[in-house]
C-alpha positions as a Markdown table, in Angstrom:
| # | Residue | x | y | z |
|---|---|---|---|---|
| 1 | Unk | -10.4 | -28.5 | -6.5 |
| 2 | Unk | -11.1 | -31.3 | -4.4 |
| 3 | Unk | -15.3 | -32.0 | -4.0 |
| 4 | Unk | -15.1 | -31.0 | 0.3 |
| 5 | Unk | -13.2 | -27.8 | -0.8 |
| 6 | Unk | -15.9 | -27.0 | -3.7 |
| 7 | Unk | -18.8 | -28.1 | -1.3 |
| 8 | Unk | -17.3 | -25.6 | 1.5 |
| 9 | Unk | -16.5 | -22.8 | -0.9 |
| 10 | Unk | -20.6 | -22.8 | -2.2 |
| 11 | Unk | -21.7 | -22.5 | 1.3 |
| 12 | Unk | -19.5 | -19.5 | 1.3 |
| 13 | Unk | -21.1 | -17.6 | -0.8 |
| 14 | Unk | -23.9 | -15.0 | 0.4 |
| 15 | Unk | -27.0 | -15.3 | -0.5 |
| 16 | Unk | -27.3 | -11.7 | -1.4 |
| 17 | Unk | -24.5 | -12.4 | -4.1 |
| 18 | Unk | -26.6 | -15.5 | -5.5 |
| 19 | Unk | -29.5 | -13.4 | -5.6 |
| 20 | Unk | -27.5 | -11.2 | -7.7 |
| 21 | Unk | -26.3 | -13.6 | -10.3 |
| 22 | Unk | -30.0 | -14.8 | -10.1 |
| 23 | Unk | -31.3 | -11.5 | -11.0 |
| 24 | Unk | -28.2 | -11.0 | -14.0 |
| 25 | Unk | -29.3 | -14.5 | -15.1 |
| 26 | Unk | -32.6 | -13.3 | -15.5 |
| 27 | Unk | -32.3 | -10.2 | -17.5 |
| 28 | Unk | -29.8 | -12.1 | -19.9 |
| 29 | Unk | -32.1 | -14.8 | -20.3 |
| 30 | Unk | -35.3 | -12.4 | -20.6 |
| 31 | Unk | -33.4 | -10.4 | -23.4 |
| 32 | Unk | -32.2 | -13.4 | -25.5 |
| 33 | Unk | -36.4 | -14.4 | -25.3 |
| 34 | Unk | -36.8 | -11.0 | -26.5 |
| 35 | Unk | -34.0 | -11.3 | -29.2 |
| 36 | Unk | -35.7 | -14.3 | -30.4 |
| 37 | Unk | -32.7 | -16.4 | -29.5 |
| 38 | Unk | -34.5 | -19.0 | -27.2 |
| 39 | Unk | -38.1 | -19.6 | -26.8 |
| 40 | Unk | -38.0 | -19.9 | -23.2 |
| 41 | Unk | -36.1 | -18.5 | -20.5 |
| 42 | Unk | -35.5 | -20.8 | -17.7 |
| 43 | Unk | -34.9 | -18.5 | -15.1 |
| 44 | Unk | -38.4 | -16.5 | -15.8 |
| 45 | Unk | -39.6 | -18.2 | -12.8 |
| 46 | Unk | -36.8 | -18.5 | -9.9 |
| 47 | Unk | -37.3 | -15.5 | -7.3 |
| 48 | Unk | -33.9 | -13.9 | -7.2 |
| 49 | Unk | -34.1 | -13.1 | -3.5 |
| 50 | Unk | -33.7 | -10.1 | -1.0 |
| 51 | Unk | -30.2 | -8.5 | -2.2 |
| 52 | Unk | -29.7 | -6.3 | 0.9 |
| 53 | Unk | -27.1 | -7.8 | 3.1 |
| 54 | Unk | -27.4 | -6.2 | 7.3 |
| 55 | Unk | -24.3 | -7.8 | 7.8 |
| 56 | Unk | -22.4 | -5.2 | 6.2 |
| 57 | Unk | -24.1 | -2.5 | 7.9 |
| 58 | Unk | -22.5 | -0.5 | 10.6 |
| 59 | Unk | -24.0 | 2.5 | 12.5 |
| 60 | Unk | -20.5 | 5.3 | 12.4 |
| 61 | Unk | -20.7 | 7.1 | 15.9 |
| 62 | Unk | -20.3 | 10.9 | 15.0 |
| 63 | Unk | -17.5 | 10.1 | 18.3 |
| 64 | Unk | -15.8 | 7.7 | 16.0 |
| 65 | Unk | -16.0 | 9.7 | 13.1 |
| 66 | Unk | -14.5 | 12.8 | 14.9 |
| 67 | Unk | -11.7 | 10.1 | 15.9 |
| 68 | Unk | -10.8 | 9.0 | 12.3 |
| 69 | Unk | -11.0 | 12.9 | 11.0 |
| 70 | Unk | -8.5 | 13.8 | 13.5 |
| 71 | Unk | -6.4 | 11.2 | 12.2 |
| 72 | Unk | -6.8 | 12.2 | 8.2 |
| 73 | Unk | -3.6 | 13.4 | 6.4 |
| 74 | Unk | -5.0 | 17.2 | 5.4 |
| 75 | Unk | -8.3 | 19.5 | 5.1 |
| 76 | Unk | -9.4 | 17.7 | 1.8 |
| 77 | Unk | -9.3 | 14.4 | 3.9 |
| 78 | Unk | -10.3 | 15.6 | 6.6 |
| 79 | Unk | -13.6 | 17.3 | 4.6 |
| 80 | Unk | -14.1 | 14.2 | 2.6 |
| 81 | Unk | -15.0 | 12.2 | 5.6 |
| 82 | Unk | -17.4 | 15.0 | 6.8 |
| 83 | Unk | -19.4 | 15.0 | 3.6 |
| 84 | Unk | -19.8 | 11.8 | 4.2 |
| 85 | Unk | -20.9 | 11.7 | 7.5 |
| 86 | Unk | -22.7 | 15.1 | 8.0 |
| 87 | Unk | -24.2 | 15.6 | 4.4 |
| 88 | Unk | -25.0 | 12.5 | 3.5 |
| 89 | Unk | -22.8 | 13.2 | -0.5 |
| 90 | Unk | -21.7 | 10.1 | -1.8 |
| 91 | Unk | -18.2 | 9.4 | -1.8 |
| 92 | Unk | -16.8 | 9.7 | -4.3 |
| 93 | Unk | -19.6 | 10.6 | -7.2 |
| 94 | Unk | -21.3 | 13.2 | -5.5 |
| 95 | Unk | -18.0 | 14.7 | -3.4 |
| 96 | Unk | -16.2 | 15.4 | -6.7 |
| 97 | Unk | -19.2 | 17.1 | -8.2 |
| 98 | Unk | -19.3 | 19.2 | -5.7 |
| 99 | Unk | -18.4 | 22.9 | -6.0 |
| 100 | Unk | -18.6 | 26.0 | -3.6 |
| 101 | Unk | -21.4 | 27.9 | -4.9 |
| 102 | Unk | -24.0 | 24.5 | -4.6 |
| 103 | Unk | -23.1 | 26.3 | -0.4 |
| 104 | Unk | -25.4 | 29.0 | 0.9 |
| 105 | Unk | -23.4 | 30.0 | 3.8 |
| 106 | Unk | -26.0 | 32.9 | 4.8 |
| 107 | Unk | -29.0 | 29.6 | 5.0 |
| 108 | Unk | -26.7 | 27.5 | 6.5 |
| 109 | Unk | -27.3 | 24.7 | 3.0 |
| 110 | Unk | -25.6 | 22.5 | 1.1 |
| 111 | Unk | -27.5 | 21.9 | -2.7 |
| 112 | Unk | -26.0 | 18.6 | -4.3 |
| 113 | Unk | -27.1 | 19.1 | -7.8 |
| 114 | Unk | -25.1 | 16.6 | -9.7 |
| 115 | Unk | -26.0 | 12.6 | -8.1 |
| 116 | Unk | -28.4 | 9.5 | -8.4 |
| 117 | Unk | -31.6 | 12.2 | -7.6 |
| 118 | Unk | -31.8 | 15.7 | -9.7 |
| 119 | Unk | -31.1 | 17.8 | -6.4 |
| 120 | Unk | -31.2 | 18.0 | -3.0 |
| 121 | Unk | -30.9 | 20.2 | -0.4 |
| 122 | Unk | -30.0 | 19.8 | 3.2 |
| 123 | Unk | -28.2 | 21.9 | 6.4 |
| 124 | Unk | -25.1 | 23.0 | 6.8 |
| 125 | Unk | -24.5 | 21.0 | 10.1 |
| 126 | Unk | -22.0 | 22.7 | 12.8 |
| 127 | Unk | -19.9 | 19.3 | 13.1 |
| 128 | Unk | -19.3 | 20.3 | 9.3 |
| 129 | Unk | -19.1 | 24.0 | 8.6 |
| 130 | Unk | -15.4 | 23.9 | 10.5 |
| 131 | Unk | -13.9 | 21.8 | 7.8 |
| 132 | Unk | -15.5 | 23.1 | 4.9 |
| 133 | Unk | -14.2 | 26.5 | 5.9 |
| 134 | Unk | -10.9 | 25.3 | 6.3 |
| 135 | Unk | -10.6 | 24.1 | 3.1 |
| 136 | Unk | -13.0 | 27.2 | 1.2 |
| 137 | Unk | -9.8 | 29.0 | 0.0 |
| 138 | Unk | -8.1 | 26.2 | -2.0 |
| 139 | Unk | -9.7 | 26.0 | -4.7 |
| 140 | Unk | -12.4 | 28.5 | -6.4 |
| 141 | Unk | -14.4 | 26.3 | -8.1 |
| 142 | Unk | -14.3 | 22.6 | -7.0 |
| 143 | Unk | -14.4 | 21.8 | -3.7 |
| 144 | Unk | -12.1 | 18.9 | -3.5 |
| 145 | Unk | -9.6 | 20.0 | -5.4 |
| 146 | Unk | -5.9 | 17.6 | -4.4 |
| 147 | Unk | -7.5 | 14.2 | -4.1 |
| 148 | Unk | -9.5 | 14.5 | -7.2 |
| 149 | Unk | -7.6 | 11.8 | -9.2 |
| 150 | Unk | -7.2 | 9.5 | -6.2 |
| 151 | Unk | -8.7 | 6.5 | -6.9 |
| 152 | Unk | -9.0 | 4.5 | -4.0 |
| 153 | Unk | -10.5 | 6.3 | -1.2 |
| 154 | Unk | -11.9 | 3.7 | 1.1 |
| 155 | Unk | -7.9 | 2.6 | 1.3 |
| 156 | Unk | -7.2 | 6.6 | 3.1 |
| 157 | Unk | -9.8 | 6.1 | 4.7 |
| 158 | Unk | -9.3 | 3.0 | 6.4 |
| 159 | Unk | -5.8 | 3.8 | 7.2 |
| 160 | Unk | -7.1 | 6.9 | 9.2 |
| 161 | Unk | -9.4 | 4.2 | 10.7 |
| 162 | Unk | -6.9 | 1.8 | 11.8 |
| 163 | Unk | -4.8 | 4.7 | 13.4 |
| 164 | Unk | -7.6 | 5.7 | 15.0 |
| 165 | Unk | -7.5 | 2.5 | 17.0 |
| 166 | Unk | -10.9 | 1.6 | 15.8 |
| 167 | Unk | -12.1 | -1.4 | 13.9 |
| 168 | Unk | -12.5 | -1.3 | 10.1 |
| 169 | Unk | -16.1 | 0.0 | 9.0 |
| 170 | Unk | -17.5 | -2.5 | 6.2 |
| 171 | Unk | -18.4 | -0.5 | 3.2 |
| 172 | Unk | -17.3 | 2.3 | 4.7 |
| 173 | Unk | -18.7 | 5.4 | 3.0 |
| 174 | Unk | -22.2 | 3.7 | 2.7 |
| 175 | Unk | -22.2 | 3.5 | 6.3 |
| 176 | Unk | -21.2 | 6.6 | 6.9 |
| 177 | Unk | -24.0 | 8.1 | 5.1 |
| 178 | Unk | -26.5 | 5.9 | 6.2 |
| 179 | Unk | -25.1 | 6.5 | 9.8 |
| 180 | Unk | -26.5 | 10.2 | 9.1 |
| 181 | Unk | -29.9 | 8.9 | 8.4 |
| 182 | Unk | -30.1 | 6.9 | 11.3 |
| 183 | Unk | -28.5 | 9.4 | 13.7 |
């Protein structure tokens, strides 16, 4: 590679992605100190950085969302987007843990046991409760039952996107949950 072409490929790189070699740099280097491999670890030292990158972030209308579930293939796409958007699961860790007795349909709650946190609870919002009813008799255990082995999502769901005639969402289910906590 040519020295312009390296020069111009380094100042492509975002700093949130240096700070994250940075801050792998410095865990390898801290464990081979503790290891006894090397006296000293260089990188003890260098600040890694802020690793949170508000370019990427997008606030998802609960408009545009209705837009791009209108647009889905089936229920279970349809639902996947939802959870998303109006129960804050994530997609797709939390979504495929989730089953239809973590729903009290009599409190209007949705219990995700089974994530990053040991449980939480939250409502049943009305933008929601239409498609997980339509999709309550498929399955009697799991609630996404079809696209379970799926395993590119965001790809779906960007597809719906585009013929929604919107604009692509950058990390699309983080924004869609975080669009919940900001709505």
């Amino acid at each position: 590679m040519a020295p312009a072409a390296e020069d111009q490929e380094r100042q492509n790189v975002c700093t949130t992605t240096i700070s994250g070699h940075i801050t792998r740099a410095k865990r390898f280097f801290s464990a081979a100190v503790q290891a006894h491999y090397i006296a000293y670890s260089s990188f003890a030292d260098i600040v890694a950085g802020s690793q949170v990158n508000d370019v990427r972030n997008a606030y998802i209308s609960a408009d545009d969302v209705e837009l791009v579930i209108d647009k889905a293939s089936d229920a279970e796409c349809r639902l996947i987007v939802a959870l998303g958007r109006y129960a804050g699961l994530r997609i797709p860790s939390e979504v495929l843990c989730f089953e239809w007795t973590d729903i009290d349909w009599q409190r209007n709650r949705i219990i995700v046991r089974k994530g990053k946190t040991k449980w939480r609870e939250m409502p049943i919002l009305p933008q929601l409760r239409p498609d997980l009813e339509d999709c309550f008799d498929l399955e009697p255990t799991h609630v996404i039952v079809r696209h379970r082995f799926q395993t590119n999502w965001a790809s779906s769901v960007k597809r719906f996107i585009a013929k929604a005639g919107l604009e692509s969402w950058p990390r699309c289910f983080h924004n869609l949950r975080a669009s919940l906590e900001t709505a």
